[in-house]
Phi, psi and omega in degrees: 000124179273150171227138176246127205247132191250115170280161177231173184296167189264142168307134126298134196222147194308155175300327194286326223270342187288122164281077243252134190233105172263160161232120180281126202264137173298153174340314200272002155257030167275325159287354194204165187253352157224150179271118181326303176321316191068036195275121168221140190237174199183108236240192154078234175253046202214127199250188202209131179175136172268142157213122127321300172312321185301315190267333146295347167307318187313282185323306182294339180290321192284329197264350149319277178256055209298336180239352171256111194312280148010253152005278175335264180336289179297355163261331165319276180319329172301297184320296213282288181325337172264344172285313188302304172219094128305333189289332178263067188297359175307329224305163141251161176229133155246118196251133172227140142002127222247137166295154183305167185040009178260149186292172208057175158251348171228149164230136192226145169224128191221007195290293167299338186281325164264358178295326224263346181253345209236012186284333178231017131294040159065040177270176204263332176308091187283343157192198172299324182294337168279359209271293172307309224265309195315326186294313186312282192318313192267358164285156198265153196295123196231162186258340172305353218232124195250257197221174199214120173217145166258128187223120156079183191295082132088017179274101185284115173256099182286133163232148197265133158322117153283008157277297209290348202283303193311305200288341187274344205247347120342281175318289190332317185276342151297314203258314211118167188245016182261333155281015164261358183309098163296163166271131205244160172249049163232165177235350169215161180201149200237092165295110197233099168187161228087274178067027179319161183263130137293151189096006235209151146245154162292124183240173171324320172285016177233356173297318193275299176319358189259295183289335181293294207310299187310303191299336180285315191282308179307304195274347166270351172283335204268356188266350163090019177284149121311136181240147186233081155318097188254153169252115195252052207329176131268074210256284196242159172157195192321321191286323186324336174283339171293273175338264201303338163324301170311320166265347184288302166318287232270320205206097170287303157322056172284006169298317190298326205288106172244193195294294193308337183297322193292306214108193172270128189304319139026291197269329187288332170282309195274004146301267174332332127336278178331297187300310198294326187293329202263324168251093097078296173258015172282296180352287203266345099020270184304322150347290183295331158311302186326308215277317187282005157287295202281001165253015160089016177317142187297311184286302178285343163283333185308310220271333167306311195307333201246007174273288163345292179284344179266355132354290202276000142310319199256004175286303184290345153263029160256004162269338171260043164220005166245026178061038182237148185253138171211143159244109149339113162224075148315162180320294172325336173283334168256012159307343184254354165278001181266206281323310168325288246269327117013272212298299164327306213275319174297320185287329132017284191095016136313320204249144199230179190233126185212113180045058187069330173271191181236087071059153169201093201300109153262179188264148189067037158238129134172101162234173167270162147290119164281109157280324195236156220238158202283346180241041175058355182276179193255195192172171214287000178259315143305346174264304176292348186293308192293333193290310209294308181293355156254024178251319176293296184269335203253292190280006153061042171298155177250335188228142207225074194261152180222132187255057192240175153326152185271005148297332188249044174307308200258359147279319196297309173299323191280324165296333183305287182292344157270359154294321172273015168257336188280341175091005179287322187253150143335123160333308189286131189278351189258359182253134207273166330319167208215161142192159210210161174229106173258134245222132131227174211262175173287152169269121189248173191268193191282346181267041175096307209266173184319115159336085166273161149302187151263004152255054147074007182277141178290154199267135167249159214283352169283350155322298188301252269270307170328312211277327171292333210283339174317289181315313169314320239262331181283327179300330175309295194286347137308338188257012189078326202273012164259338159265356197265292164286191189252165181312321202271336196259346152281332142323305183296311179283343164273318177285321173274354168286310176274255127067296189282338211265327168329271234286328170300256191328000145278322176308324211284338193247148157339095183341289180319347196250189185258147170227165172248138182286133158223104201297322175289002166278309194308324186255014183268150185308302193281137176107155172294072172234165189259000164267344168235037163261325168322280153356291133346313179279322209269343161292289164011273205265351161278315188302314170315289167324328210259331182287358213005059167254139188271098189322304210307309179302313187305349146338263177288357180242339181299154156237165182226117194239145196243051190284008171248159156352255188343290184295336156291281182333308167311314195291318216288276156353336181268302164337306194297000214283289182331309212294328212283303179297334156316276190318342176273312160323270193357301202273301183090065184216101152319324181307324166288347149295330182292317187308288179318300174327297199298311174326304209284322165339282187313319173296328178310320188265337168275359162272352179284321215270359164239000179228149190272155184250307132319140170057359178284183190290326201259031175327267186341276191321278171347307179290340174316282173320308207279329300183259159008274166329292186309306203273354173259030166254348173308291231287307177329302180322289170304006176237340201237000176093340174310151168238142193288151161237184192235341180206135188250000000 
């Protein structure tokens, strides 16, 4: 019988009510990160017992996960969870974080959860609290392991060696924060997200699919999955015979027709709108298009093609100013695969005949999915349905995410569950190949409603970004800093300062939810902003600087001893860093690394503002920590799309 042992926050409970584990490490792990012996000794209430065995569980949990703490920790509970009930080979262990000011730094409660399987097998055991100490007693001597206390029914609280905490935050600064990468358990997954209409510019409303996607496509890459960027344009369907009509008129010469010649595509589309609604044979024109368009006419592909490319002109420069990678795969493109894929799903004994379309009744809906439309053409549901099987079959994707608005909540299930009617997906939405809809709320203006101009036009977004980068750039040069640097470095440093404070301030909220744009929240020094987080990093690497110590030897010659709070507390937290980019994969939720940044800032400054880092006794360690620090809150920076600054 399997059991998933669910933890909970720790109790507090009076010092009497505490069962106290301390572990005394043999010699020889002073020299080694783990003790060979597996010794661990112990007088009282301190038990005593050699495993050899115990101890390569160690060793293997640490060279498994070498940057996730978490991990770590939760293979320690395994080892012990298999000496205690061997016989309940079901068991799972889940280890979370200890909440702040309640005791230990990890906590597990797996006590109760097996007293409820194991009370009535005739077991040795009197409740959940012998339950805990048998967990305690049996985990293997690990040198990560400070003490052990059993508290309230059977809640086991670990606190970590601050030597080993220093020594894993050493290794890290020798080896890289890229051996800190956790593992996901997939190796390739396909991000499908921006996904602009040609023809169309990017507005606001392509910000959050641009940046949620990259950053989610980052942390599963720094996770060592391959990503498949898809960009999943709006390249074909109806407008197009109105676009190209709209240009054969405009430019009988469409070889001549470039980008300046068109405009603004904006203004080009909606002329063209205008026109197929007010005239009648424009109309029935564009109509006639379509089709000798979707039959490969020579001519309506050249002038479809050239539409296209100055699209995807004015798309990169607004993808090389927020640092985003995508390889286009439009709609057009699996157009020659929906019939097969039709066909599949027909064969089935899926698709049904409903008022002239073709269809697919699920269950909890109810409307049916239309693949095929009564005038025989395909639609968006047949283009994602055809995307999906070739993202599963042809690119042997494992994880499939989707980055759009949470209106197109209830198309994304319904397609979801006929791919698992079709027998393409698993039942269990948790079980790979996987696909997920990740859903966010709008970005609103200050009067509530959907961000606009003031003349009711969506704000487009190279407009936003231009207008942040501005906004940086003039509080710099208030600041002096137009006499302090050179051109190219204010430039530079207003554009990742506006840039980063647009992408931060979207990250920072829950996706699902709606946010209001503001540029003065967004760009002020105080406060969960990517401007005093910036800020943050460039004191940092001024204090480093200002040591004229050469970091890198200090590396390899420094120790980092974490003998205060403060400096624990931070060091830990810098640990923590892997478990925090699992959750956030995991979930597909950004917010929670922003969350983490912002934590980790914060700890920074309250171990700066009471212990000195120049010219003190603990000079060397101290820049370690600062060294650390800089650099995951850099890897942070780079998983959220930021570009770092180095000097305010």
């Amino acid at each position: 019988m399997a059991i998933r042992l669910t933890l909970v926050p720790v109790i507090a409970t009076p010092p009497s009510s505490l069962f106290t584990f301390t572990r005394l490490h043999h010699l020889a792990s002073l020299s080694s990160p783990y003790s060979p012996s597996g010794v661990l000794r112990a007088t009282a209430k301190r038990f005593t017992f050699v495993t050899k065995s115990k101890s390569v569980t160690t060793m293997a949990a640490v060279q498994e996960y070498p940057g996730n703490l978490k991990r770590q920790v939760e293979k320690l509970f395994d080892a012990s969870l298999r000496s205690t009930v061997p016989d309940e080979t079901g068991v799972q262990t889940e280890v979370t974080a200890s909440l702040p000011g309640k005791p230990g730094d990890y906590q597990c409660n797996n006590a109760m959860g097996l007293w409820s399987i194991i009370k009535g097998k005739g077991t040795q055991f009197k409740g959940p609290p012998a339950v805990g100490q048998a967990l305690l007693k049996n985990l293997p001597a690990s040198e990560m392991v400070e003490s052990c206390s059993v508290a309230g029914p059977g809640f086991v609280n670990v606190i970590l060696s601050s030597k080993w905490i220093a020594k894993s935050i050493e290794t890290m600064l020798v080896d890289g924060i890229d051996t800190w990468a956790p593992s996901l358990p997939v190796k390739r997954a396909v991000v499908d997200f921006s996904s602009p209409n040609i023809a169309k510019e990017m507005h606001v409303g392509h910000l959050r699919s641009t940046i949620i996607g990259d950053t989610l496509a980052r942390m599963l890459e720094y996770s060592k999955v391959e990503v498949l960027r898809r960009n999943h344009v709006g390249d074909w369907g109806t407008q197009f015979g109105m676009l190209i009509e709209y240009l054969f008129e405009k430019f009988p010469d469409t070889d001549s027709v470039t980008e300046t010649a068109i405009g603004d595509l904006q203004s080009f589309y909606k002329e063209s709108k205008s026109k197929f609604d007010a005239d009648p044979e424009f109309k029935e024109k564009a109509q006639k298009a379509v089709v000798r368009l979707q039959g490969g006419d020579a001519i309506y592909r050249k002038a479809w093609t050239k539409i296209c490319d100055i699209s995807r002109a004015e798309f990169a420069k607004v993808y090389q100013r927020l640092r985003v990678e995508l390889e286009e795969k439009g709609e057009s493109f699996y157009n020659p695969y929906i019939a097969k894929v039709i066909e599949e799903l027909n064969s089935k004994g899926l698709i049904e005949e409903s008022e002239g379309a073709r269809v697919i009744f699920l269950e909890g809906f109810n409307i049916p999915l239309m693949v095929v439309k009564s005038d025989g053409g395909f639609n968006y549901a047949s283009t994602d349905l055809t995307a999906l099987w070739y993202r599963l079959n042809e690119e042997k994707a494992e994880w499939i995410v989707y980055v759009t608005d949470v209106g197109q909540q209830q198309h994304f299930s319904m397609f979801f569950k006929a791919a698992r009617k079709a027998g393409w997906l698993p039942e269990s939405d948790k079980t790979y190949p996987r696909v997920d809809h990740v859903g966010f709320g709008l970005v609103k203006g200050e009067d509530g409603k959907r961000f606009r101009t003031r003349s009711s036009e969506v704000v487009r977004l190279v407009d936003l970004l231009d207008e942040a980068k501005t906004r940086s750039k003039t509080a710099l040069i208030e600041r002096g800093k137009d006499k302090e640097w050179t051109p190219e470095e204010l430039d530079q440093t207003a554009e990742a300062v506006g840039y980063g404070a647009v992408k931060y301030a979207d990250l920072k909220n829950n996706r699902s939810t709606s946010y209001t744009f503001n540029f003065d929240q967004m760009l002020s020094d105080k406060g969960n902003t990517a401007v005093y987080l910036l800020y943050a990093h460039a004191r940092i690497c001024s204090i480093i600087r200002k040591s004229g110590k050469d970091i890198d030897e200090l590396k390899t010659t420094g120790k980092l001893a974490l003998d205060h709070p403060e400096e624990r507390a931070l060091g830990l937290h810098l640990l923590r860093f892997a478990e925090t980019v699992e959750a956030a994969c995991a979930n597909l939720l950004p917010h929670v690394l922003c969350e983490y940044l912002y934590e980790l800032s914060e700890r920074y400054t309250s171990f700066y503002s009471v212990h000195q880092v120049i010219g003190s006794a603990e000079e060397a360690s101290r820049l370690l920590l600062c060294e650390a620090t800089a650099i995951v809150m850099r890897k942070c920076f780079h998983l959220l799309g930021i570009t770092p600054v180095y000097k305010i």
